[in-house]
C-alpha positions in Angstrom: 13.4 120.5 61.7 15.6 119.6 58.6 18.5 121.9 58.4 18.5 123.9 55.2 21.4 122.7 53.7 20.2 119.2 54.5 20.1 117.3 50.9 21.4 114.4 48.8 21.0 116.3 45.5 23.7 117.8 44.2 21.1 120.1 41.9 19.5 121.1 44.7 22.5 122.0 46.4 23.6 123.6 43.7 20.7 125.7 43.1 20.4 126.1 46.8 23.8 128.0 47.0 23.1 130.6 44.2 20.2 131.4 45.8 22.2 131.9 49.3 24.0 134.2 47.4 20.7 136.4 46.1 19.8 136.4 49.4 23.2 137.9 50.5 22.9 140.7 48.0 19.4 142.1 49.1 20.4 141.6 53.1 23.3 143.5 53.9 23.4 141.5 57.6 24.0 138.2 55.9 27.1 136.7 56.5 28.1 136.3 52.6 27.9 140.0 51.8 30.9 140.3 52.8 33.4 137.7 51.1 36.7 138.1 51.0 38.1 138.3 46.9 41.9 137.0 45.6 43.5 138.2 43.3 47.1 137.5 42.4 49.4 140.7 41.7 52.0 138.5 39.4 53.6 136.7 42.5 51.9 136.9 45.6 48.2 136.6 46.6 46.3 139.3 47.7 43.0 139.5 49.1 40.6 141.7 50.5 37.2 141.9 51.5 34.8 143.4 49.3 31.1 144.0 49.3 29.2 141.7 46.9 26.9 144.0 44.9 24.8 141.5 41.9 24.8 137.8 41.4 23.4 137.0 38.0 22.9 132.7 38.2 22.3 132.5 34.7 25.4 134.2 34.0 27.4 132.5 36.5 28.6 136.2 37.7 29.5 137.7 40.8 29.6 141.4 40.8 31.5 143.7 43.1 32.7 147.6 43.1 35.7 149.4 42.9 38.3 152.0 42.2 39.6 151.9 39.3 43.0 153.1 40.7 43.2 150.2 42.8 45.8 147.9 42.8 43.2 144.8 42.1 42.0 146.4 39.0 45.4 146.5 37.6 46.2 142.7 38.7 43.0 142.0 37.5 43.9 143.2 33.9 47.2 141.5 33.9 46.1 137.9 35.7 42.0 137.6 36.0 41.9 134.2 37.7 39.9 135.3 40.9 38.8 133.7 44.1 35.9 134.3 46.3 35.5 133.1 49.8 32.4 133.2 51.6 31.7 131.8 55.4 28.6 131.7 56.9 29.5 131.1 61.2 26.5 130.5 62.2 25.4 127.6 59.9 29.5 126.6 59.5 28.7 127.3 55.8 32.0 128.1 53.4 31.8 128.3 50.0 34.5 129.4 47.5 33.4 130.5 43.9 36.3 130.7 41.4 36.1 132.0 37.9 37.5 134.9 35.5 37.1 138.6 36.1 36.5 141.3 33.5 36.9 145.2 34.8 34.4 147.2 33.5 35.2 150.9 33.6 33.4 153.5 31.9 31.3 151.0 30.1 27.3 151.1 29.6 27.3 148.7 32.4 29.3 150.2 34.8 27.3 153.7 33.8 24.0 152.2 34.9 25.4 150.6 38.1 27.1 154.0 39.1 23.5 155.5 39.0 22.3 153.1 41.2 25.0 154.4 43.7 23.4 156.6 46.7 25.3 159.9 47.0 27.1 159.3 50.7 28.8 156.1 48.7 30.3 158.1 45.9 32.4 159.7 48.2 34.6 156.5 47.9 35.4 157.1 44.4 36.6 161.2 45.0 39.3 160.6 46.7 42.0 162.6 45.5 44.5 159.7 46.2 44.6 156.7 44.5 43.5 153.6 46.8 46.3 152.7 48.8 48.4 155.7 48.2 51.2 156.6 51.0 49.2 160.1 53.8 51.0 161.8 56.0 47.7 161.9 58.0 44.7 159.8 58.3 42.4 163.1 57.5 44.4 163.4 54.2 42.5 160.3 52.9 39.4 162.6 53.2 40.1 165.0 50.4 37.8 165.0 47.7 37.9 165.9 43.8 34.0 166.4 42.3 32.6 163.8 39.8 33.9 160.0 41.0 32.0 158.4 38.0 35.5 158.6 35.8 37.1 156.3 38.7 34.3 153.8 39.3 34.6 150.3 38.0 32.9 146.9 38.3 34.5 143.4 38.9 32.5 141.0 37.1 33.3 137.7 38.1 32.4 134.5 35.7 32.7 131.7 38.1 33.2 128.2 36.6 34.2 126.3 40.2 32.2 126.3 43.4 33.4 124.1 46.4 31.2 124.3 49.4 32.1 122.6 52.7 29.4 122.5 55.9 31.0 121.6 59.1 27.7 119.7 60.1 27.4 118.3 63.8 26.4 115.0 62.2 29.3 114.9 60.1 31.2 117.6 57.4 29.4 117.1 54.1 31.7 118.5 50.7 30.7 119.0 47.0 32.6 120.4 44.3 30.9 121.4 40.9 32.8 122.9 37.5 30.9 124.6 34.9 31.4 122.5 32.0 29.7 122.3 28.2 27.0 124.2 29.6 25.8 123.3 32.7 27.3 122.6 36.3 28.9 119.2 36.5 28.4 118.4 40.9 30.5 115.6 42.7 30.5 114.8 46.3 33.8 114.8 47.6 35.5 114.3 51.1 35.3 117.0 53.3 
């Protein structure tokens, strides 16, 4: 049996990942639904790991939800170069995505996606704290205002870079690709 990320072609390939990350959207057990997500507060790095929530391949976006009180969604105003990082164990599959992120926040599109939020997850977005805020008590991050809808947000993430490594058995294999003048320009590079 040929191992699914087995090929030569770099379209393949590159087809091949976007659809790995569909796939990681509508299975909340695969490995990529959880990537971690950079983001660059004006002098350090930070990252975190977030829940990857739409890929659109014709787009080139990556789609994940927040609070807009968190401290991402201001960095993300200020500087939005983002990184995601996505690691599949068992296959030894990494890919990181890079690309621009626009917050959307009380927008139509943010509107429709809050709808398609079930009720137990809306909790995240009463808090009567803002994300990362100094409790006295763990319980204290437990108190909730009604509504939620006024602090939900989107990051929408336009990648333009994708690196993906796979530490084969028979041998690491590496290809880079950059969005440019319309389509994705691939090149095998050393892994």
């Amino acid at each position: 049996m040929t191992p699914r990320w087995e090929t030569n072609s770099l379209e393949e390939l590159e087809a091949r990942l976007w659809s790995e990350l569909g796939h990681s959207v509508a299975d909340a057990r695969h490995p990529w639904s959880l990537p971690a997500v950079a983001t660059c507060d004006g002098q350090d790095p930070d990252v975190r790991t977030m829940v990857l929530r739409e890929v659109d391949r014709t787009w080139r976006r990556l789609v994940a939800y927040s609070d807009a009180r968190a401290a991402k969604v201001a960095q993300l105003r200020t500087a939005p170069r983002t990184a995601w990082h996505f690691y599949d164990p068992r296959s030894r599959v990494q890919l990181r995505a890079r690309g621009v992120s626009l917050v959307e926040h009380q927008t139509d599109f943010s509107r429709r996606a809050w709808e398609l939020v079930p009720e137990a997850n809306r909790a995240n977005y009463r808090t009567m704290g803002v994300p990362g805020a100094p409790i006295a008590a763990p319980a204290e991050g437990h108190i909730f205002a009604p509504g939620g809808a006024e602090n939900f947000a989107l990051i929408v993430t336009t990648i333009s870079q994708l690196d993906w490594l796979w530490l084969a058995p028979s041998g690491h294999r590496r290809a880079c690709f950059e969005w440019q003048e319309g389509h994705w320009q691939g090149t095998w590079t050393v892994p």
